[in-house]
C-alpha positions as CSV (number, residue, x, y, z in Angstrom):
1,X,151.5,-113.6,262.4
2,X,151.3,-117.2,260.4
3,X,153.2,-119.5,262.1
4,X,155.1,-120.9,259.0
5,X,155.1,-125.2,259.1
6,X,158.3,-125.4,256.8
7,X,160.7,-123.8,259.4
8,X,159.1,-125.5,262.1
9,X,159.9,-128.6,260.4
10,X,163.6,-127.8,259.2
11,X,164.3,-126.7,263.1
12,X,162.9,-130.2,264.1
13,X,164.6,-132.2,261.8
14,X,168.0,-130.0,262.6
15,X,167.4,-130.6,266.5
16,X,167.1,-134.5,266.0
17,X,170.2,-135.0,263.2
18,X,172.5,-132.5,264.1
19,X,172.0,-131.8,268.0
20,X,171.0,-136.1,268.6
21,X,167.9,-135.1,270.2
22,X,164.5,-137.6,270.0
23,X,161.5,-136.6,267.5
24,X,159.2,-137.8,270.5
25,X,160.7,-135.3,272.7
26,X,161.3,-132.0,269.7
27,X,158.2,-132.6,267.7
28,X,155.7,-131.9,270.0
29,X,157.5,-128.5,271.0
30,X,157.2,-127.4,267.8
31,X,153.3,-128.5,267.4
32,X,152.5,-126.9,270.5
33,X,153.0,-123.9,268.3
34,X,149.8,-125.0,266.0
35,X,146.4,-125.7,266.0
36,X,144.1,-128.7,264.3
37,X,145.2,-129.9,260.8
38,X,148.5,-127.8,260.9
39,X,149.9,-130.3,263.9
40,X,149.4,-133.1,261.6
41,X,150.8,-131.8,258.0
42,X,154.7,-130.9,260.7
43,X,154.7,-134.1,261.9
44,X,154.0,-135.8,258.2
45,X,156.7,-133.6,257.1
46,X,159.4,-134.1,259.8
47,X,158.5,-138.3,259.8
48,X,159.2,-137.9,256.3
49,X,161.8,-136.3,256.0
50,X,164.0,-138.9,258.8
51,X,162.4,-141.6,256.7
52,X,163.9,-140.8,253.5
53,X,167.0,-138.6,254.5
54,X,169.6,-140.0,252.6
55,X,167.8,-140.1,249.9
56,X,166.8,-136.6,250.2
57,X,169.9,-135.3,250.8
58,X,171.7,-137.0,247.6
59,X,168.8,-135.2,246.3
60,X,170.0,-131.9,247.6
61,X,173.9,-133.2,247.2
62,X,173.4,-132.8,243.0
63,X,172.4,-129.1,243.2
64,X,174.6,-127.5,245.6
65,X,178.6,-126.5,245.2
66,X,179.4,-126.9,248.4
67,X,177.2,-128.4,251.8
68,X,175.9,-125.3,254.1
69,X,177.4,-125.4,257.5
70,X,177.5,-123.5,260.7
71,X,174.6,-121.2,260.8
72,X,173.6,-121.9,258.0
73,X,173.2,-125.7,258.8
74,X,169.4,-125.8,259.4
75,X,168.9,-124.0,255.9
76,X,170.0,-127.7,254.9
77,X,167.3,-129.2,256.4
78,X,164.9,-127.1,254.9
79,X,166.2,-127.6,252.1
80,X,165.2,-131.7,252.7
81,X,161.8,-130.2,254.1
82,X,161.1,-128.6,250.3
83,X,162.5,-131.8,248.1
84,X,160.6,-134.4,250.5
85,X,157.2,-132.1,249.5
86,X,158.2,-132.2,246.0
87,X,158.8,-135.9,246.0
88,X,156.0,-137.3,248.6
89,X,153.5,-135.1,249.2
90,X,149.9,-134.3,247.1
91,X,151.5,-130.6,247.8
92,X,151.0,-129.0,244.4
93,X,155.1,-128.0,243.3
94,X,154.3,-124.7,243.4
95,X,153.0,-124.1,246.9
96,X,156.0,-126.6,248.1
97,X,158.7,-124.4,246.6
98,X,156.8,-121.0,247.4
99,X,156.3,-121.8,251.4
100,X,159.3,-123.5,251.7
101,X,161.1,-120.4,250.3
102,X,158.8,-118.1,252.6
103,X,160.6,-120.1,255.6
104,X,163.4,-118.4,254.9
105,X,162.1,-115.1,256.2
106,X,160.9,-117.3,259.6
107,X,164.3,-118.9,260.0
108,X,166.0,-115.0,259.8
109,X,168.2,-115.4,257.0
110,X,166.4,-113.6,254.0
111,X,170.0,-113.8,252.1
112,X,169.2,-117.8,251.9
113,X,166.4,-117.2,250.2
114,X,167.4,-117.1,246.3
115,X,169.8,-120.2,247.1
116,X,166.6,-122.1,248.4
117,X,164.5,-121.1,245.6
118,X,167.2,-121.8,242.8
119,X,168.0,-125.4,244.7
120,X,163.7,-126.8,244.9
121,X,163.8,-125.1,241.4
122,X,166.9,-127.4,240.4
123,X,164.9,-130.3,241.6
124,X,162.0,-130.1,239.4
125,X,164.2,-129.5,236.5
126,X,165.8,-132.9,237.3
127,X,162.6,-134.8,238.0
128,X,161.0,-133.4,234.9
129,X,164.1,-134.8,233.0
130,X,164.1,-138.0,234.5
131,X,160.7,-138.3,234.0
132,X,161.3,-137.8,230.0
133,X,164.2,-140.7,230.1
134,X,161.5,-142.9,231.6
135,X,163.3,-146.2,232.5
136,X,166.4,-145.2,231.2
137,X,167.1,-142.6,234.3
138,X,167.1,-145.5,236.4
139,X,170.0,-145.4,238.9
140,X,172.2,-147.7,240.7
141,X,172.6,-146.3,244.4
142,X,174.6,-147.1,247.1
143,X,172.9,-149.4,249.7
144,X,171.6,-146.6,252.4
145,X,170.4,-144.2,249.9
146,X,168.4,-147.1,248.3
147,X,167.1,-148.2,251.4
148,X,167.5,-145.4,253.1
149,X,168.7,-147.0,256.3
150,X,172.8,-146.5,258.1
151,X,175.4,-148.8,256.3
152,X,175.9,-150.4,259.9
153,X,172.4,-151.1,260.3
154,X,171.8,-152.8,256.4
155,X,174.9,-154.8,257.3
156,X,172.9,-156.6,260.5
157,X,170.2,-157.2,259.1
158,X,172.0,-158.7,255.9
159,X,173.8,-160.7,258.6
160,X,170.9,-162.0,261.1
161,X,168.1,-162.3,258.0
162,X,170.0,-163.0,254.6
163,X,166.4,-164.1,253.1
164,X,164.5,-161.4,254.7
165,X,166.7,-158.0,254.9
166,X,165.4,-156.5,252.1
167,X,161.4,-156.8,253.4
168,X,162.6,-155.8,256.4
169,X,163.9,-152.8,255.1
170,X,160.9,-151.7,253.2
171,X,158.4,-152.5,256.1
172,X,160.9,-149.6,258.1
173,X,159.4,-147.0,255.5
174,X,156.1,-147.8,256.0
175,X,153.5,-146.0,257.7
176,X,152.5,-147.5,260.6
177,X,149.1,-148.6,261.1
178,X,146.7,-147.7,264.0
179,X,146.2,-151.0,266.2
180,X,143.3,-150.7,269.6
181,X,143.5,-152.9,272.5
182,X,140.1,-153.1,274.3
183,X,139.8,-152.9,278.0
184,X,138.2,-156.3,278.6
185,X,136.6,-155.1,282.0
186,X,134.3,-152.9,279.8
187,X,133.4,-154.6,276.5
188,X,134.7,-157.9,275.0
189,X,136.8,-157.1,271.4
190,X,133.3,-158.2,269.3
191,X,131.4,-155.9,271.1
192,X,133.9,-152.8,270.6
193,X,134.1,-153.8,266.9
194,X,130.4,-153.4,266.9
195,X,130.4,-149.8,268.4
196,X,133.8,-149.1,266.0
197,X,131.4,-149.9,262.8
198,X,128.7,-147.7,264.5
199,X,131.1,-144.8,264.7
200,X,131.9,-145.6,261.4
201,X,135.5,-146.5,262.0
202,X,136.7,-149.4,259.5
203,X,138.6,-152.3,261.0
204,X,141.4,-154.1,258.9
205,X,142.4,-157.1,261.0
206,X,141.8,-158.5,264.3
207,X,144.9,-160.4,265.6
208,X,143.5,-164.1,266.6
209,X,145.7,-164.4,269.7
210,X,145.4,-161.1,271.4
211,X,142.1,-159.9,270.0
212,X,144.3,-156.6,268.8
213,X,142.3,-154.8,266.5
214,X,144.0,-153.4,264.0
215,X,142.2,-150.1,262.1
216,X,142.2,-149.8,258.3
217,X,143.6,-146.1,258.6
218,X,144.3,-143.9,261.9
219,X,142.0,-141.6,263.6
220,X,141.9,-138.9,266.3
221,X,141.6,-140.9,270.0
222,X,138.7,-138.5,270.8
223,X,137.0,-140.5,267.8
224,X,137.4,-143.7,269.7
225,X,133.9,-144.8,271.3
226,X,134.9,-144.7,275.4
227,X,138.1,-143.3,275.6
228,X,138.7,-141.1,277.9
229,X,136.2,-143.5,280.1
230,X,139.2,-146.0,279.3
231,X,137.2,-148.8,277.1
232,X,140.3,-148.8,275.0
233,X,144.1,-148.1,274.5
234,X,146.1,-147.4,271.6
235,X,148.8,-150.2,271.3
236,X,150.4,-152.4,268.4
237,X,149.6,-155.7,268.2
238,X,153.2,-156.7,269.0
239,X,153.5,-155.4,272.4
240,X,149.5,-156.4,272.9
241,X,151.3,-160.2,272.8
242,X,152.9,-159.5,276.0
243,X,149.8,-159.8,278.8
244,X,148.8,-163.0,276.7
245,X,152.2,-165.0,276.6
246,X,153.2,-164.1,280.8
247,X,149.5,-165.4,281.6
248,X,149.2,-163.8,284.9
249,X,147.1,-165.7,287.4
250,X,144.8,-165.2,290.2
251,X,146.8,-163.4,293.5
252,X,149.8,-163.2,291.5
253,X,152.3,-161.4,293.0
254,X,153.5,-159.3,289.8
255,X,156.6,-157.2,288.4
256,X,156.5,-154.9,285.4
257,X,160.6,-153.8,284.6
258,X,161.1,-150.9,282.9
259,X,157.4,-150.4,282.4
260,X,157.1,-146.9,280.8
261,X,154.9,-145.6,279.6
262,X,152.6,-148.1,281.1
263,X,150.7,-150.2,278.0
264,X,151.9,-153.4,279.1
265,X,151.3,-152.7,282.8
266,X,147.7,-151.9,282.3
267,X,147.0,-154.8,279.7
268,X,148.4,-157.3,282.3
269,X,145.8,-156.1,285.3
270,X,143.1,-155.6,282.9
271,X,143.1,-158.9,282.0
272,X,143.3,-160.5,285.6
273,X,142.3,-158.1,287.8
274,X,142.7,-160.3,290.6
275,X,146.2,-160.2,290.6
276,X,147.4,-160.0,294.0
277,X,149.5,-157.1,293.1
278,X,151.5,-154.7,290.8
279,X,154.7,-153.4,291.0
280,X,155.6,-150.8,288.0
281,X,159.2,-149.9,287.7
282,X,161.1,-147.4,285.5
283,X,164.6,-145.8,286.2
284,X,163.2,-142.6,284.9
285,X,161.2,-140.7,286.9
286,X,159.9,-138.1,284.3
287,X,158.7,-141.5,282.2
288,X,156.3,-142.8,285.1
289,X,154.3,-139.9,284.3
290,X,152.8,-141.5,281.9
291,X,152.5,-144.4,283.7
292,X,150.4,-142.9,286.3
293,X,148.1,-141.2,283.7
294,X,147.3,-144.3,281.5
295,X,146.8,-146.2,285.5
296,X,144.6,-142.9,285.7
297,X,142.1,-143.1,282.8
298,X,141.9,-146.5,282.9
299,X,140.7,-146.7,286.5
300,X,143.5,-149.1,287.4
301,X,145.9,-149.6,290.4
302,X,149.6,-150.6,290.7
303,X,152.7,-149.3,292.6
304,X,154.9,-147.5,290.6
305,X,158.8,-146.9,291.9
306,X,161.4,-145.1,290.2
307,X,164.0,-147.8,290.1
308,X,166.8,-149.1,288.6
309,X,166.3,-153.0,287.3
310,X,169.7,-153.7,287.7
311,X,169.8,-153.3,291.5
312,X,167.8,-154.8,294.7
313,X,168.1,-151.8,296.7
314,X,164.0,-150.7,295.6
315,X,162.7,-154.5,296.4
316,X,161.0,-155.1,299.4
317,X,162.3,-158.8,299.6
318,X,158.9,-160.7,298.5
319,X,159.9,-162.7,295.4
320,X,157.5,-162.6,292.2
321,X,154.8,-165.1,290.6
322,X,155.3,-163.2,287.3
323,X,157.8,-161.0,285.8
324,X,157.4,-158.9,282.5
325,X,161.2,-157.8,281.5
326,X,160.7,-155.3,278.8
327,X,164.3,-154.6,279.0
328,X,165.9,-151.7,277.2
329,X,166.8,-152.3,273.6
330,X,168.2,-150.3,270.4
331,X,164.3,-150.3,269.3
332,X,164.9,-151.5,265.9
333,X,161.4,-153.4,265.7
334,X,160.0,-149.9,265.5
335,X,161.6,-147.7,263.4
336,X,158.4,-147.2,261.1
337,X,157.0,-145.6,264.5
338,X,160.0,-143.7,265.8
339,X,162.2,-143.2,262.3
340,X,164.9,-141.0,264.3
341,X,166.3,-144.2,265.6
342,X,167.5,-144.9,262.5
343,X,170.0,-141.9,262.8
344,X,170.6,-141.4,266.5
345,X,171.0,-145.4,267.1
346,X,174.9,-146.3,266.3
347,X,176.8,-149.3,265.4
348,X,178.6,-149.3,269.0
349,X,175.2,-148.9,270.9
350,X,174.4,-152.4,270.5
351,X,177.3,-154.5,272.6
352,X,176.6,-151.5,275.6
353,X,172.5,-152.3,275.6
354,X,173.4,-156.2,275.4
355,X,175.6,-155.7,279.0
356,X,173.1,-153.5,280.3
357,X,170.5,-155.7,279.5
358,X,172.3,-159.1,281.1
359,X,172.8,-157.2,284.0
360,X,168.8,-156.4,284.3
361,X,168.1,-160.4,283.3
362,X,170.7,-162.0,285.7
363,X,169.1,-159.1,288.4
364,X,166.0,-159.6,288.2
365,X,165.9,-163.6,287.8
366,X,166.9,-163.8,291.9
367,X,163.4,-161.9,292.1
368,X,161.5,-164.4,290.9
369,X,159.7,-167.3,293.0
370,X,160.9,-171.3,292.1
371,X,158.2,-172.3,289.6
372,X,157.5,-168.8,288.6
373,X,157.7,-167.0,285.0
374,X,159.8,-164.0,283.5
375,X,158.8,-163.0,280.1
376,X,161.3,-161.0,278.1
377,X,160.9,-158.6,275.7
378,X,162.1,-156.1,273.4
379,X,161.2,-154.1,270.5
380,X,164.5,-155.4,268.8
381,X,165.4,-157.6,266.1
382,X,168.7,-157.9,266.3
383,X,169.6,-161.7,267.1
384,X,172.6,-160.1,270.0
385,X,169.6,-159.0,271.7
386,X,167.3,-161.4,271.5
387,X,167.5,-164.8,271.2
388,X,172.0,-165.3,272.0
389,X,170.9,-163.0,274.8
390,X,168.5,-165.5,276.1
391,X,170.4,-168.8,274.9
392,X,173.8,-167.6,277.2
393,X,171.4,-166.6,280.0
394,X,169.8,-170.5,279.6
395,X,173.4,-172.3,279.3
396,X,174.6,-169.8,282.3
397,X,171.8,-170.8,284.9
398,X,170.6,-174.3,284.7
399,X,167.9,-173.4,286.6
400,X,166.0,-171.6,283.7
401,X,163.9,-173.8,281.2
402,X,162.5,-172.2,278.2
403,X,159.1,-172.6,277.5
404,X,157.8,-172.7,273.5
405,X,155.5,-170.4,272.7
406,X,152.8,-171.2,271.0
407,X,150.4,-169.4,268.3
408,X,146.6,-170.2,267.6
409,X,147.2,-169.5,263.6
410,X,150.8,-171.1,263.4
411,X,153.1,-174.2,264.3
412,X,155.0,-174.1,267.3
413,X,158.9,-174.5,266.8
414,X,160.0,-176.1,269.3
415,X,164.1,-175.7,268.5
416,X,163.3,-172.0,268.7
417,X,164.9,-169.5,271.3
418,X,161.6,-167.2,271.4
419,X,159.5,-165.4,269.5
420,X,160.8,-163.3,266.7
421,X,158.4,-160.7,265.3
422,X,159.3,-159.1,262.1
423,X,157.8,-155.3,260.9
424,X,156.5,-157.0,257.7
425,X,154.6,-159.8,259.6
426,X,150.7,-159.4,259.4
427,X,151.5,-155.3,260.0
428,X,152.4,-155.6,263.8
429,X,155.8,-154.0,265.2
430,X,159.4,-155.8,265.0
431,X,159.1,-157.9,268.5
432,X,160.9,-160.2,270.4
433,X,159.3,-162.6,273.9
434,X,161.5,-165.7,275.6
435,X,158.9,-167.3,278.3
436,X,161.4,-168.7,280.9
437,X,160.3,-170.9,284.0
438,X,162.2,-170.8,287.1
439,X,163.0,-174.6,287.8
440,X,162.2,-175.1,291.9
């Protein structure tokens, strides 16, 4: 029997809007159903369809007399699943409507049928007329269907970048690019370039300070020259910042908070592997899997605890060198990655993640050795959790100096409170670093 994509996708889309669950944990489920190219053409459609859903679903709004509900509520989403084809995809109209129709039968509710076919029918009538009025048809649309992001959401970032919000916005649809961090024990970045253009893998940008390379298009991992033999990770060249900016030295004693799934970790002791040790920590168990499988491939050793950063009762006593706090954030830096935030992430999540994550900070600071280094981070840009976090965590302990960071390719500003990366700046992830010295 043909597994049919389209009600794969509407069941996907209807798990993470309706039921609150993450596309990282539903889409796979649903691809383990598949095989080769059919993996890839779900998760374009489900990505797409949390990208542009209110868009989609004023689409859907102008065609229907009255929204479906109940049972009938993931007959919605596939309704989203057929207009996103329609309106994004190289999926020729009448192969859209005709499978997206067939996934009625999959989804055991042939009565649904003629309704779906007379709604993605609807649409093409419309689009066909608007494209006859030509500049005319242009509409004025409320804020989140224009952008496509939560009225909450626009509002911050209106608030916190009032020159910027709108680029910021955009760069959230995007596609995200592919960015490769080499394992420096193997091959320096020039040489892995080389074997990248022997393999016939075009390179778009290499990041100056990290040496992140950043590929002109994404590729299957088992493409990469060295993989599995751990010569390289995949990793944006945001997060590749982190192992450069807390500079770990020789017989460091180090911490990695909250260090699932393990990129950071690894970066850190491949880039002094003469550390004098690693701690990993994570307060979820089931997410230090993957720490212990990237530590795996990549021939590396830490210890990894299942912990929670906001207590002692895991440390051993023996204060740190260096300390990476990748604490937990709302994850708005990488919404282009993990759209689904955009819709499971609410308004009232924020003030709960900035207590959660002073409680972590003022925690873990006690860990740290007089004269060492914490470097915090998130994948935030929201000012609340980035740089006023770190400014009343500096007027609250006067024993915590901030130190500037500085960038080969740009000036340092020294009145700034950290590091702010933007998702529109030179393609990497939205990011946020505060280096902090521990006065002795």
């Amino acid at each position: 029997m043909t597994i049919n994509i389209r009600a794969l996708a509407a069941k996907c889309c209807y798990a993470v809007i309706d039921q609150g669950r993450s596309l990282s944990d539903e889409l796979p489920k649903q691809q383990d159903k598949l095989i080769g190219k059919d993996k890839g053409l779900l998760q374009e459609i489900c990505y797409g369809v949390l990208r542009y859903l209110p868009e989609l679903e004023n689409d859907v709004r102008h065609l229907m007399q009255k929204p479906l509900k109940g049972k009938q509520r993931v007959f919605h989403f596939l309704l989203l699943v057929g207009v996103y084809q329609i309106r994004y995809m190289r999926i020729p109209d009448h192969a859209a409507v005709s499978e997206t129709v067939s996934a009625t039968s999959t989804l055991k509710n042939r009565h649904m049928k003629a309704l779906v076919n007379a709604v993605l029918r609807g649409f093409l009538r419309t689009l066909e007329a608007e494209s006859k009025q030509g500049n005319q048809a242009e509409k004025i649309l409320p804020e989140p269907i224009k952008y496509n992001h939560p009225s909450w959401f626009i509002k911050k970032i209106q608030q916190g970048y009032p020159e910027e919000w709108q680029n910021i916005l955009n760069a959230n649809q995007e596609k995200p690019p592919m960015w490769l961090r080499v394992n420096q024990q193997h091959h320096t970045s020039e040489h892995y370039q080389v074997l990248l253009m022997e393999a016939k893998i075009d390179i778009a940008y290499i990041e100056p300070n990290s040496q992140a390379i950043c590929l002109t298009k994404p590729v299957d991992v088992a493409k990469l020259p060295g993989f599995e033999d751990g010569w390289v990770s995949i990793q944006d060249g945001a997060a590749q910042q982190a192992a450069r900016l807390l500079d770990c030295q020789p017989n460091d004693v180090v911490l990695d908070c909250c260090a699932a799934p393990g990129g950071k970790t690894c970066h850190i002791i491949e880039q002094t592997p003469d550390i004098a040790s690693m701690i990993a920590i994570d307060i979820e168990e089931s997410r230090l899997v993957r720490v212990h499988e990237n530590l795996k491939r990549l021939n590396l050793t830490a210890e990894v605890i299942t912990a929670d950063a906001a207590t002692q009762e895991w440390w051993s006593g023996e204060q740190f060198d260096r300390i990476l706090l990748d604490a937990p954030c709302s994850g708005t830096g990488v919404i282009r990655r993990h759209p689904d935030i955009k819709w499971l992430r609410k308004a009232d999540d924020i003030d709960k993640l900035v207590v959660l994550q002073q409680k972590i900070l003022d925690n873990i600071w006690s860990l740290l050795k007089p004269g060492g280094t914490l470097l915090y981070a998130t994948c935030s840009i929201l000012p609340e959790e980035n740089c006023q976090q770190i400014s009343r965590f500096i007027e609250q302990n006067q024993n915590a100096q901030l130190i500037a960071i500085t960038r080969n390719n740009a000036d340092t500003d020294e009145n700034a409170i950290g590091w702010q990366l933007l998702p529109d700046a030179e393609n990497m992830d939205g990011f946020y670093y505060a280096k902090l010295l521990k006065l002795k």
